[in-house]
N, CA, C and O of each residue as an XYZ file, in Angstrom:
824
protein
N       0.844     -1.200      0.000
C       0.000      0.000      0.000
C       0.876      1.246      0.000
O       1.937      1.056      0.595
N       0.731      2.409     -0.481
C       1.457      3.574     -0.604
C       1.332      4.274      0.192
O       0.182      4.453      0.591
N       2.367      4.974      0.783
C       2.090      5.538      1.936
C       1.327      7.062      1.485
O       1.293      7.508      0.338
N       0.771      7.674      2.645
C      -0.140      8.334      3.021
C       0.999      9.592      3.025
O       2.108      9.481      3.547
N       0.438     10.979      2.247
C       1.223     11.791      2.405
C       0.332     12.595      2.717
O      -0.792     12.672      2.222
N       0.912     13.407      3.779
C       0.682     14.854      4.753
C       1.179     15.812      4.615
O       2.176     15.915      5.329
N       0.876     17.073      3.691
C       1.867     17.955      3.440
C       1.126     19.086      3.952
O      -0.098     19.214      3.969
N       2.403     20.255      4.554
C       1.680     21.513      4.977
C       2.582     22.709      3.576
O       3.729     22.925      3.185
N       1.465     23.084      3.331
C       1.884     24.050      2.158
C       2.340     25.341      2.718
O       1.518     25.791      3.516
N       3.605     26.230      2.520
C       3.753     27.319      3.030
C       4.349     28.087      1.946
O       4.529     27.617      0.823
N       4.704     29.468      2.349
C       5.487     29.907      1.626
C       6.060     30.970      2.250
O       5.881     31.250      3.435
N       7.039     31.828      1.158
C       7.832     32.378      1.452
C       7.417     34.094      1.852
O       8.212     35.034      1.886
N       6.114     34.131      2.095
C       5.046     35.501      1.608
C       3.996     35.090      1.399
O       3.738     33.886      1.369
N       3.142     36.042      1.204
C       1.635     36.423      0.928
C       1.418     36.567     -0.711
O       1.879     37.415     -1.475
N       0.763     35.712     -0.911
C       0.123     35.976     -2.560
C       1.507     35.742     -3.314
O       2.105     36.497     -4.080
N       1.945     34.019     -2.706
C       2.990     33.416     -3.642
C       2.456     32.707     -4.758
O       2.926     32.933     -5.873
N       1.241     31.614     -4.558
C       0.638     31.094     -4.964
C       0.929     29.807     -4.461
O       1.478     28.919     -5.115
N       0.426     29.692     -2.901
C       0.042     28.557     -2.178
C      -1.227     27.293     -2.755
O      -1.256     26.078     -2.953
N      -2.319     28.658     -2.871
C      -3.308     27.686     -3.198
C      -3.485     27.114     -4.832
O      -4.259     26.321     -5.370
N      -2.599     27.767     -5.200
C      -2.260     27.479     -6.942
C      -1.266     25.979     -6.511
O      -1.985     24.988     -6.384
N      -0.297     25.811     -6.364
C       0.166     24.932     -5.841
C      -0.406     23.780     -5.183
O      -0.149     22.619     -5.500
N      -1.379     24.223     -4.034
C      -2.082     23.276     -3.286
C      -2.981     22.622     -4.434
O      -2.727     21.451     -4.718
N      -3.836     23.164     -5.003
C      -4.602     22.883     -5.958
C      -3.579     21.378     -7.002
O      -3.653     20.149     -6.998
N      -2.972     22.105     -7.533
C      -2.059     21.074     -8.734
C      -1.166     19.906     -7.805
O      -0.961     18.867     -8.433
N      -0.589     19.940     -6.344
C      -0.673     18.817     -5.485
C      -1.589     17.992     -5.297
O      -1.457     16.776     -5.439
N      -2.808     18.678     -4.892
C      -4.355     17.384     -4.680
C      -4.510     17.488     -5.422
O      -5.361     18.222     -4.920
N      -4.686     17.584     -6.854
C      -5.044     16.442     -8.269
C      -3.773     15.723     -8.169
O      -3.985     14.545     -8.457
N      -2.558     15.927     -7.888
C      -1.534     14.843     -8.003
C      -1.714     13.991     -7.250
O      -1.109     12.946     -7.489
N      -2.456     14.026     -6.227
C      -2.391     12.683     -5.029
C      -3.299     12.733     -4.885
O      -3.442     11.819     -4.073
N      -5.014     13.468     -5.163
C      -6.501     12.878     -5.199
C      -6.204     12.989     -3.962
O      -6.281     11.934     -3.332
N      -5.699     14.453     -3.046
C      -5.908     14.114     -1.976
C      -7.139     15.219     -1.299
O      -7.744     16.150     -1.831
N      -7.197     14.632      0.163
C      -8.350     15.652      0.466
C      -7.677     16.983      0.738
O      -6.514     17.027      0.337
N      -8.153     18.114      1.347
C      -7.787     19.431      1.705
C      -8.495     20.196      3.154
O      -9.632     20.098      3.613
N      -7.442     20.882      3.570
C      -7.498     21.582      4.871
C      -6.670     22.831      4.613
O      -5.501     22.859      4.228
N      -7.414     23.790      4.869
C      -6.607     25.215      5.414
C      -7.442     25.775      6.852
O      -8.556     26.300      6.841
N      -6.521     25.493      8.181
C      -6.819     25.778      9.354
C      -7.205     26.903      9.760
O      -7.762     27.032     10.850
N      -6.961     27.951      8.905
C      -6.935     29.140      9.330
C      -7.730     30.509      7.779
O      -7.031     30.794      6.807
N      -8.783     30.929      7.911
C      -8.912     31.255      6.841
C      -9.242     33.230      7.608
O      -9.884     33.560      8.606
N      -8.595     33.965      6.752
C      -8.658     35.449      7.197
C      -8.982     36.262      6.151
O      -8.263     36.742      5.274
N     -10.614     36.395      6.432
C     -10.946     37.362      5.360
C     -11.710     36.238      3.899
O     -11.893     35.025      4.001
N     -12.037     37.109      2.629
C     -12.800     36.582      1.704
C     -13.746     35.393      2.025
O     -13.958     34.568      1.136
N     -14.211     35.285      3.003
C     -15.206     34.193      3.068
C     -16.190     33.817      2.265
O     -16.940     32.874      2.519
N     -16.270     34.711      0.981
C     -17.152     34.279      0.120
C     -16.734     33.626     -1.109
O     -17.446     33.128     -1.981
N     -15.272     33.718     -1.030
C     -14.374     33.292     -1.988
C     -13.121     32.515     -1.344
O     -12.014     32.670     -1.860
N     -13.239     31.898     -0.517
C     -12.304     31.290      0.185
C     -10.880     30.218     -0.335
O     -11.083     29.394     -1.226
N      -9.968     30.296      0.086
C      -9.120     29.422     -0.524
C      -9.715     27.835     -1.236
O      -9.397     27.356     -2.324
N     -10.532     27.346     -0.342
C     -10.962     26.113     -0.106
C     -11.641     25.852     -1.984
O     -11.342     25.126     -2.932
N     -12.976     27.263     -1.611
C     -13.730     27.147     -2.928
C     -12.918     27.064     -4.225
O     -13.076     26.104     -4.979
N     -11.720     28.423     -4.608
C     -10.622     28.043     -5.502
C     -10.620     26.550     -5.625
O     -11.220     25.870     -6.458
N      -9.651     26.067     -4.416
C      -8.897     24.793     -5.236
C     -10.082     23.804     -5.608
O      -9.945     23.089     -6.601
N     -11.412     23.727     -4.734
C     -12.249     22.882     -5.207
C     -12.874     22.923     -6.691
O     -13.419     22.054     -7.372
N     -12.557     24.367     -6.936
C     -13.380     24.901     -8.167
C     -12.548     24.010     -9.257
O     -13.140     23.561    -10.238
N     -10.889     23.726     -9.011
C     -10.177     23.440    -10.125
C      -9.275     22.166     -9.813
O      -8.187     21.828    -10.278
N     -10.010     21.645     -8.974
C      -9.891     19.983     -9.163
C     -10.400     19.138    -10.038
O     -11.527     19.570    -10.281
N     -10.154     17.881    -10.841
C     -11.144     17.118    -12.089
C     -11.974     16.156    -10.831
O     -12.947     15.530    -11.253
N     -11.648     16.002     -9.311
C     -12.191     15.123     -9.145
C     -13.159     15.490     -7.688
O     -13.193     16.655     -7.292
N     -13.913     14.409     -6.964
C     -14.499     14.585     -5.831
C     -13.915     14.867     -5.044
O     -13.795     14.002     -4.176
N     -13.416     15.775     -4.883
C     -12.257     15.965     -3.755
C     -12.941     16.148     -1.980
O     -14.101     16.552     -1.898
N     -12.453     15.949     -1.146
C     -12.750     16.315      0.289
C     -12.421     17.747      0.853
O     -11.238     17.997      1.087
N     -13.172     18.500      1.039
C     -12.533     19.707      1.691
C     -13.287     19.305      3.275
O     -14.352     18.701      3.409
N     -12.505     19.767      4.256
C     -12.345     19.779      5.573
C     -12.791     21.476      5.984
O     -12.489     22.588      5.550
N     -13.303     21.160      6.613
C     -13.851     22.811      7.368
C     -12.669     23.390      7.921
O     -12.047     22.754      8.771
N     -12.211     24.709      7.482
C     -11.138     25.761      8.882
C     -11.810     25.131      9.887
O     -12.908     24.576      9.856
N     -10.712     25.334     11.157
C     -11.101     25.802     12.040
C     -11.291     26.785     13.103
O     -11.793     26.852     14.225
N     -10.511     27.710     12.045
C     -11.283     29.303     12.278
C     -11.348     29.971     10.817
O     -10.369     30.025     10.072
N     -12.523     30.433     10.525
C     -12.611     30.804      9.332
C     -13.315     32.959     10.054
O     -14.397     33.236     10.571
N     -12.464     33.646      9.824
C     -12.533     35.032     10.395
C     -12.984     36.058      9.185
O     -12.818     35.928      7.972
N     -13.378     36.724      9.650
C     -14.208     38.252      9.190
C     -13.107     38.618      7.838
O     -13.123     38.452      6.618
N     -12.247     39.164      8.775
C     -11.494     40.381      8.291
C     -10.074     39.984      7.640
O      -9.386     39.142      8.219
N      -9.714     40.461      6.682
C      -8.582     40.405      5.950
C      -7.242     40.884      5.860
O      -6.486     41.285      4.975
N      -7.211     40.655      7.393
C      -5.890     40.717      8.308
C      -4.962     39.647      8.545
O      -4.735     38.691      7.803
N      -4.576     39.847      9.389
C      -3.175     38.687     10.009
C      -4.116     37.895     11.164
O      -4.740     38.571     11.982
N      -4.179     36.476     11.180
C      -5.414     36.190     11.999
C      -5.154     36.296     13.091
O      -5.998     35.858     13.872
N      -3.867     36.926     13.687
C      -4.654     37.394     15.331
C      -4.997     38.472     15.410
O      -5.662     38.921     16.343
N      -4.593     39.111     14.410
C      -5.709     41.027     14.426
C      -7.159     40.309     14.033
O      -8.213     40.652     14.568
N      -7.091     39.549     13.298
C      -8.764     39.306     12.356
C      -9.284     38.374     14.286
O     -10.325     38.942     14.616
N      -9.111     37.893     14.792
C      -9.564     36.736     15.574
C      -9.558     37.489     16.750
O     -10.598     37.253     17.365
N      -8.668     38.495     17.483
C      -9.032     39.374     18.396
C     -10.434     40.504     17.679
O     -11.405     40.764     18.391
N     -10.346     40.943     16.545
C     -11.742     41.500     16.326
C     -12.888     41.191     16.374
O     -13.864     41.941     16.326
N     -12.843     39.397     16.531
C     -13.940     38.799     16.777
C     -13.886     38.404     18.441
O     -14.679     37.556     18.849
N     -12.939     39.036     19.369
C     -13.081     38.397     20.440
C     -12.679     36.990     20.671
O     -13.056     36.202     21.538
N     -11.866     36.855     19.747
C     -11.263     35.018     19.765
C      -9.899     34.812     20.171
O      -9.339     35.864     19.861
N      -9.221     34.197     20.588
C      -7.652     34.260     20.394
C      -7.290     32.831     20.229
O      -7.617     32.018     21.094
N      -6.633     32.479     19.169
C      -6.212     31.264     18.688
C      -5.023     31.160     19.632
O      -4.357     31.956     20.294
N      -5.038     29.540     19.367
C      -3.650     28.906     20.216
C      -3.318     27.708     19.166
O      -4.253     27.451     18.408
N      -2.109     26.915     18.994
C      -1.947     26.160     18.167
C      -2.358     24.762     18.553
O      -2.610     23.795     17.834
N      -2.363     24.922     20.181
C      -3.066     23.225     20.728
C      -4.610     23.383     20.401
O      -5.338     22.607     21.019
N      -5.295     24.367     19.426
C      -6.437     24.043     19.199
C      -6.485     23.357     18.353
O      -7.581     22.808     18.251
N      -5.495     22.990     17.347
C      -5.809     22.349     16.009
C      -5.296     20.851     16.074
O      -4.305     20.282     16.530
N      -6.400     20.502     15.425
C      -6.003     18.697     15.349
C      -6.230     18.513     14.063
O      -7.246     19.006     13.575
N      -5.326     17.764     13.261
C      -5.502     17.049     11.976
C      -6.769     16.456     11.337
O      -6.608     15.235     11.323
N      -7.941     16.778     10.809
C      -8.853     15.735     10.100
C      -8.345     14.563     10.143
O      -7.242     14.172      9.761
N      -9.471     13.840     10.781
C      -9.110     12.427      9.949
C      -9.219     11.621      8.947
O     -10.267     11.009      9.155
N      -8.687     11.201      7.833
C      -8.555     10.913      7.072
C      -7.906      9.568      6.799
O      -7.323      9.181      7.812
N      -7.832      8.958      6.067
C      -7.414      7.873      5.844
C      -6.466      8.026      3.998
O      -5.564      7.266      3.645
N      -7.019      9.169      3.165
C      -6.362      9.520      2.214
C      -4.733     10.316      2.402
O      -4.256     10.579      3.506
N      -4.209     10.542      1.394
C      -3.590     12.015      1.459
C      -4.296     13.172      1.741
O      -5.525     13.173      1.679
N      -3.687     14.119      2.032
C      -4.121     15.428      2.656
C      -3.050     16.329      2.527
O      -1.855     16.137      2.755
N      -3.898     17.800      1.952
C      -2.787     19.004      1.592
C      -3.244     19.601      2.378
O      -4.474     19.565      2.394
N      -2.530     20.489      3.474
C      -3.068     21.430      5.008
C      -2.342     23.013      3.834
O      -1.367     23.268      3.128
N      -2.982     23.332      4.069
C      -2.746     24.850      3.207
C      -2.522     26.403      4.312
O      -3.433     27.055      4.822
N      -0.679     26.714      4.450
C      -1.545     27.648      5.777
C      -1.562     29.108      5.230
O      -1.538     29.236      4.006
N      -1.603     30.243      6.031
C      -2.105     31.345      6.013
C      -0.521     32.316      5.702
O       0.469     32.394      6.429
N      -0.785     32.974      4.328
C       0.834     33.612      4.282
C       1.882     33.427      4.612
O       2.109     32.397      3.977
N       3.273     33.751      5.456
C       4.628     32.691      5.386
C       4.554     31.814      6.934
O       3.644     31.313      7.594
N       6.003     31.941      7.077
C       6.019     31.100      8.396
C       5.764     31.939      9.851
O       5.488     31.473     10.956
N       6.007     33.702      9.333
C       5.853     33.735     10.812
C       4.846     35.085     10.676
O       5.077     36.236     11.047
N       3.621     34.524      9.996
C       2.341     34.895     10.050
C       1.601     35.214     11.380
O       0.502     35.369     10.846
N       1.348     35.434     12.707
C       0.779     35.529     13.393
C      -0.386     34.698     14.225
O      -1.503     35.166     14.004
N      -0.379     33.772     14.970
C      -1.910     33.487     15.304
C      -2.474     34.093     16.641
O      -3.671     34.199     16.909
N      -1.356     34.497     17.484
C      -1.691     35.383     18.694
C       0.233     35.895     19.114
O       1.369     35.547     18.791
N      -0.293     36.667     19.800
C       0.824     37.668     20.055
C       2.351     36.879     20.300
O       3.426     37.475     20.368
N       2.110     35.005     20.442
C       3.338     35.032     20.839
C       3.792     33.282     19.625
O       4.870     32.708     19.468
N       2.699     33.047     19.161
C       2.488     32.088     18.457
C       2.782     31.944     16.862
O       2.553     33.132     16.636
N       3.115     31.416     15.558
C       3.263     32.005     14.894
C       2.974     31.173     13.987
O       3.001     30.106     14.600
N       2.578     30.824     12.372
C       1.981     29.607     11.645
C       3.117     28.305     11.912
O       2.788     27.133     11.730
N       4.364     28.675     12.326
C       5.711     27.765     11.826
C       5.706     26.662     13.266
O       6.117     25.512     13.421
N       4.957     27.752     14.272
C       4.248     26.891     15.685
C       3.496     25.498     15.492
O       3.530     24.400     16.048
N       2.719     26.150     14.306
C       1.149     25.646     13.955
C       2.172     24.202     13.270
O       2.148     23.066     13.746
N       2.798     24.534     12.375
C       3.518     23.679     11.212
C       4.160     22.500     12.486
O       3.853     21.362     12.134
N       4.683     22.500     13.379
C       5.661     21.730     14.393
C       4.662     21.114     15.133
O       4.826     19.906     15.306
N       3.296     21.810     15.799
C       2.505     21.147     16.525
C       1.740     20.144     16.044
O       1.541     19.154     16.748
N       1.124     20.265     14.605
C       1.036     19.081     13.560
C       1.838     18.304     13.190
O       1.395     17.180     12.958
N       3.371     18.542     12.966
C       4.372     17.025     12.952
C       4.314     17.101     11.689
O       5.182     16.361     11.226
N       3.480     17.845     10.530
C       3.530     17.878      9.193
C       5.383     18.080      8.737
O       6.268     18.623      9.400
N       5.471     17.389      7.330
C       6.427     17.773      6.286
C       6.258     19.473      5.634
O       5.476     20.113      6.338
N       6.680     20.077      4.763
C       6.651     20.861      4.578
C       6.848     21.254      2.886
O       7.992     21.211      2.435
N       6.196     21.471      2.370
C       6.253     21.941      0.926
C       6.605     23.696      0.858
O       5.667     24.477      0.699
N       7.648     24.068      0.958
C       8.091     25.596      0.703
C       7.733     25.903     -0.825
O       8.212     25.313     -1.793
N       6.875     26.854     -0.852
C       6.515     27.693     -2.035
C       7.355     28.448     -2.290
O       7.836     29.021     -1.313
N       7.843     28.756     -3.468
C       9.105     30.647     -3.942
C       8.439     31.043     -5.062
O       7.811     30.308     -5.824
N       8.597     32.280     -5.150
C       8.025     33.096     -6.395
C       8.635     34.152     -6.789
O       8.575     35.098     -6.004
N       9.156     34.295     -7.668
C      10.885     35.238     -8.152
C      10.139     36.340     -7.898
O       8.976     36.325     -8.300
N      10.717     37.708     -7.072
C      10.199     39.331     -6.840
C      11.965     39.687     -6.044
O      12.811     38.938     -5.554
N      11.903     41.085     -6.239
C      12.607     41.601     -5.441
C      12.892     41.701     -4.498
O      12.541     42.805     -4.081
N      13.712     40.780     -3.334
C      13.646     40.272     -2.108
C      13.313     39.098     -1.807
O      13.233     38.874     -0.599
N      13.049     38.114     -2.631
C      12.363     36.893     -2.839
C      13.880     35.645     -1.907
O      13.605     34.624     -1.276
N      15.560     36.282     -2.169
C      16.075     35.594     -2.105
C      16.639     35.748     -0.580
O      17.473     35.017     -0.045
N      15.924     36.975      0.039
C      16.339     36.921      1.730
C      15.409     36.165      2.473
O      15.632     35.645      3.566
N      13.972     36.112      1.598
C      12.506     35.832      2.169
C      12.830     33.874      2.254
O      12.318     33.138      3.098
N      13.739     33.447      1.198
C      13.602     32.202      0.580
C      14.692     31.454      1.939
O      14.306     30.483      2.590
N      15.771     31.986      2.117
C      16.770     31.780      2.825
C      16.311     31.581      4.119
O      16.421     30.551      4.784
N      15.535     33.140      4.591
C      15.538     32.925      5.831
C      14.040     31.759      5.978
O      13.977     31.012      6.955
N      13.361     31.751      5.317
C      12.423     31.030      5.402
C      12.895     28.996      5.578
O      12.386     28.109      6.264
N      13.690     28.993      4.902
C      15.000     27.334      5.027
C      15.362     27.389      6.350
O      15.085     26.516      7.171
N      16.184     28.737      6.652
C      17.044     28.106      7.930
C      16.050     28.244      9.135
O      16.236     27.436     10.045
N      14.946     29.207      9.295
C      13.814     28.521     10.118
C      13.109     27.077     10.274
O      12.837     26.508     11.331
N      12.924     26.709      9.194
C      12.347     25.465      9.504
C      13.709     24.695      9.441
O      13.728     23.494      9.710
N      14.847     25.366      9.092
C      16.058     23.997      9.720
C      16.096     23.946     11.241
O      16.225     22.925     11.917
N      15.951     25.330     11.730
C      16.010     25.687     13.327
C      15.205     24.838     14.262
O      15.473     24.238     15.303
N      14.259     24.973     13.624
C      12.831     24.691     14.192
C      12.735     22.642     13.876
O      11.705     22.010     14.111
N      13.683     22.164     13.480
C      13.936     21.225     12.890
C      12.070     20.123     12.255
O      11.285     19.329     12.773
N      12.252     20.835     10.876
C      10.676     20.727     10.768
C      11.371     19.843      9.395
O      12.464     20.038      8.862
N      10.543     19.040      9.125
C      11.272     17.904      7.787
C      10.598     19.524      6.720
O       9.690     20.293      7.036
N      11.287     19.539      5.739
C      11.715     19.609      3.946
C      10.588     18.753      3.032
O      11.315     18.038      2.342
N       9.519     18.519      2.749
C       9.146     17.313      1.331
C       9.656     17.864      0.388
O      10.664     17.327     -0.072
N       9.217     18.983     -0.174
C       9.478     19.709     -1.432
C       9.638     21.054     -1.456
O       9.100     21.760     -0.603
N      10.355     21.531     -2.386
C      10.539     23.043     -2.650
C       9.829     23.343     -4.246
O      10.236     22.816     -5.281
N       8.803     24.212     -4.159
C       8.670     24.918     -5.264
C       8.609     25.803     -5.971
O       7.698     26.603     -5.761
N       9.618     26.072     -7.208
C       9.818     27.205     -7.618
C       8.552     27.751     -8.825
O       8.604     27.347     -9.986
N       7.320     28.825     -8.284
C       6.203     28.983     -8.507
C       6.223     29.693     -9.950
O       6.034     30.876     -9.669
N       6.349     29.598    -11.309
C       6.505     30.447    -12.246
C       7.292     31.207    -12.958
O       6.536     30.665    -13.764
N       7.897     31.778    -13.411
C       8.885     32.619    -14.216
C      10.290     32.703    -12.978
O       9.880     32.721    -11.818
N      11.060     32.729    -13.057
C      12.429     33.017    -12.348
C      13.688     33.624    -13.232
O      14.087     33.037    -14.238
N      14.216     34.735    -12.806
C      15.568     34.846    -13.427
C      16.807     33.875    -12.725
O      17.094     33.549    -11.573
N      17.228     33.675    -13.747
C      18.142     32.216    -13.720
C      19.327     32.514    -12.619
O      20.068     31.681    -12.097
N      19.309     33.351    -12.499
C      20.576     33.751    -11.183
C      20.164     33.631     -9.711
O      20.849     33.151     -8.808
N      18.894     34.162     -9.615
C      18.109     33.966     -8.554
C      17.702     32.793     -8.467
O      17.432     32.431     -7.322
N      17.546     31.995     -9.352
C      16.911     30.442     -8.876
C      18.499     29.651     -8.887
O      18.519     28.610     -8.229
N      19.873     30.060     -9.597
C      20.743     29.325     -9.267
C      21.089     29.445     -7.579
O      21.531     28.478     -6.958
N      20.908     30.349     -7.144
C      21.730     31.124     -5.899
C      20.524     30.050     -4.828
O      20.889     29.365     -3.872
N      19.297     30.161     -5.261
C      18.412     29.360     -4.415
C      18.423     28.246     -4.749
O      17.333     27.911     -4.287
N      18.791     27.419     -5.182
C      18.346     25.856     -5.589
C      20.082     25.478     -4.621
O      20.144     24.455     -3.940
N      21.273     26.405     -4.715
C      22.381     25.447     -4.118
C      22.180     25.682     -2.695
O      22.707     24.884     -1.920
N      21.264     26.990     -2.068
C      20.723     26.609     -0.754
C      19.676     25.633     -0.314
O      19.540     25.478      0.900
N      18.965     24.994     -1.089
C      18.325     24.039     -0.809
C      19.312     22.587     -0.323
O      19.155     21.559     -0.981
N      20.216     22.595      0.737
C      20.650     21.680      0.986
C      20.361     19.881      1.408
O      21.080     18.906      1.629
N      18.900     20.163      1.354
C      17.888     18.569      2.099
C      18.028     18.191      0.479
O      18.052     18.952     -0.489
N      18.103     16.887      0.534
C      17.724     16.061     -0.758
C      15.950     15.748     -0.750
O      15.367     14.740     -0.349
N      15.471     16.807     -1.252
C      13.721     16.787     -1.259
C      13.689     17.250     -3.041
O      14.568     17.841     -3.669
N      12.703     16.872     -3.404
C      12.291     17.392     -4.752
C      12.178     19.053     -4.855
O      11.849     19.829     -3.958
N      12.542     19.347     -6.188
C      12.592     20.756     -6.272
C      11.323     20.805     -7.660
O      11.388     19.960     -8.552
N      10.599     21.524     -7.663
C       9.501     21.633     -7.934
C       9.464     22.505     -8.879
O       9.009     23.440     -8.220
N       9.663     23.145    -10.485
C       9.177     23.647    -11.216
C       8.231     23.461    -11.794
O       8.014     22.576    -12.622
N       7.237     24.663    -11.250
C       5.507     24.775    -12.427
C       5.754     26.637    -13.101
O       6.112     27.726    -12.652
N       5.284     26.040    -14.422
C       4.861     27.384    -15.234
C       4.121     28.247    -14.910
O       2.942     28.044    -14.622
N       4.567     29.134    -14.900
C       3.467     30.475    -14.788
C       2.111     30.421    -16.132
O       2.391     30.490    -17.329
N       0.560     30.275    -15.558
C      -0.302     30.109    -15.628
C      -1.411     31.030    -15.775
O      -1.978     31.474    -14.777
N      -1.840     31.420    -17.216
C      -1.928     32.956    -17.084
C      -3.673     32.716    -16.609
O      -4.302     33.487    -15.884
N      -4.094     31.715    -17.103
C      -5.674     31.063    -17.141
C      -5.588     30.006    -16.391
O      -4.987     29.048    -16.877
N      -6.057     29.899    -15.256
C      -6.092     28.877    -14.158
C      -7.838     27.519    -14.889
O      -9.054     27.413    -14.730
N      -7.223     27.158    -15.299
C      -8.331     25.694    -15.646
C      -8.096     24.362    -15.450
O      -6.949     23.916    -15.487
N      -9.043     23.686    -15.249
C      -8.980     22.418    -14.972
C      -8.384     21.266    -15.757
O      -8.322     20.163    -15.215
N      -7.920     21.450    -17.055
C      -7.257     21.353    -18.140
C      -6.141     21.488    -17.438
O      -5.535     20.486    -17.059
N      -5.671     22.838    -17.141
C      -4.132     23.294    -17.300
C      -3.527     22.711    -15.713
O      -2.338     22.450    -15.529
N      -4.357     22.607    -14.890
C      -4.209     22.147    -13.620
C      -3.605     20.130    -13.706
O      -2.774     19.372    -13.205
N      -4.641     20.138    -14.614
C      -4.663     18.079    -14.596
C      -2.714     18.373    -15.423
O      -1.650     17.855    -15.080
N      -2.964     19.229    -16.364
C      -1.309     19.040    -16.944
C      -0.347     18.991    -16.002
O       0.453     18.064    -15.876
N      -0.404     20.029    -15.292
C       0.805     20.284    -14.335
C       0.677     19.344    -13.479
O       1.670     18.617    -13.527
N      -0.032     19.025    -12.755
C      -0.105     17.317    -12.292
C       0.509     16.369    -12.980
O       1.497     15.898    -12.417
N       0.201     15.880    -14.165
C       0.373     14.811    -14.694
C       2.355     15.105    -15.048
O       3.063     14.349    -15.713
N       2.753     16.266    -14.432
C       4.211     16.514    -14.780
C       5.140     16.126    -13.962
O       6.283     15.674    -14.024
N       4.025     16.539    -12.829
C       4.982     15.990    -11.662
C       5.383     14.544    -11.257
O       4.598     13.604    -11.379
N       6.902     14.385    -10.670
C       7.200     13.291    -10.123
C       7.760     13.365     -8.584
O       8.901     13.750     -8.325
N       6.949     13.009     -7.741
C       7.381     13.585     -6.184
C       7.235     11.895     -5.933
O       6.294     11.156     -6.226
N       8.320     11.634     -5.385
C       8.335     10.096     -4.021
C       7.649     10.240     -3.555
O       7.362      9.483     -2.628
């Protein structure tokens, strides 16, 4: 039987293209989906995206805080009078694969002293690092590695999200020191279910 993969999707920033990623992972492994933490667009939620552009029945799992406001969720979760802690969250159960999708980079906020990379360690999850070539992309990418080396959090994959200048992805690919898959997907100007099943069907992850 194949083993069961658990991945927590992160990245290196806000509006890398996590859930673009998450999306083209669960059609690769037909797996179900979780994002613990949702801040803001509730009418358009991460969840709805990737479900929208899956080919198959996929499982989505409820947040378990899904907030107002389109903040950092301990500003959004104190506006509701809430304050998250990371021993609130427990894994769905599942018996499939599962992509946990979290909220902007690693040290996103969930209360004043807590931070998503908390969230990432208290789950025991692997880690899929998202990059997306911008100006500053290669301090964001770095320091984002030697945290979760610190924090000694496993590596699955690294992915490099779309267009890159070749200097910047050389300088980052020889810091990727873990032997984990390195992940090139095309920049995607029309997100479809078509172009989604492709980039799936490209990938080769252990």
């Amino acid at each position: 039987m194949a083993t069961v993969k658990k991945w927590f999707i992160t990245g290196i920033g806000t509006g890398i293209g996590k859930t673009f990623v998450s999306t083209i992972l669960a059609q690769y492994l037909k797996a179900d989906y979780w994002k613990p933490v949702q801040s803001g667009d509730l009418d358009c939620r991460d969840s709805f995206s990737l479900a929208a552009g899956v080919s198959y029945d996929i499982r989505i799992h409820p947040e378990r805080y899904a907030l107002q406001a389109s903040v950092s969720p301990h500003q959004a979760a104190a506006m509701e009078n809430i304050t998250i802690h990371v021993d609130d969250f427990k894994l769905p159960e599942t018996e499939n694969h599962l992509i946990v999708e979290g909220a902007g980079g690693l040290f996103v906020p969930l209360n004043e002293e807590e931070y998503m990379i908390d969230l990432i360690k208290e789950l025991a999850l692997p880690v899929v690092l998202v990059i997306q070539d911008y100006l500053g992309c290669i301090n964001h990418s770095v320091l984002s590695l030697e945290a979760l080396r610190s924090r000694e959090i496993d590596l699955a994959a690294v992915v490099f999200n779309g267009d890159f200048n070749p200097y910047t992805e050389d300088l980052l690919r020889k810091k990727i020191t873990e032997k984990v898959p390195v992940i090139t997907l095309p920049t995607l100007h029309k997100l479809t279910k078509e172009g989604i099943e492709i980039a799936a069907e490209g990938l080769h992850i252990a």
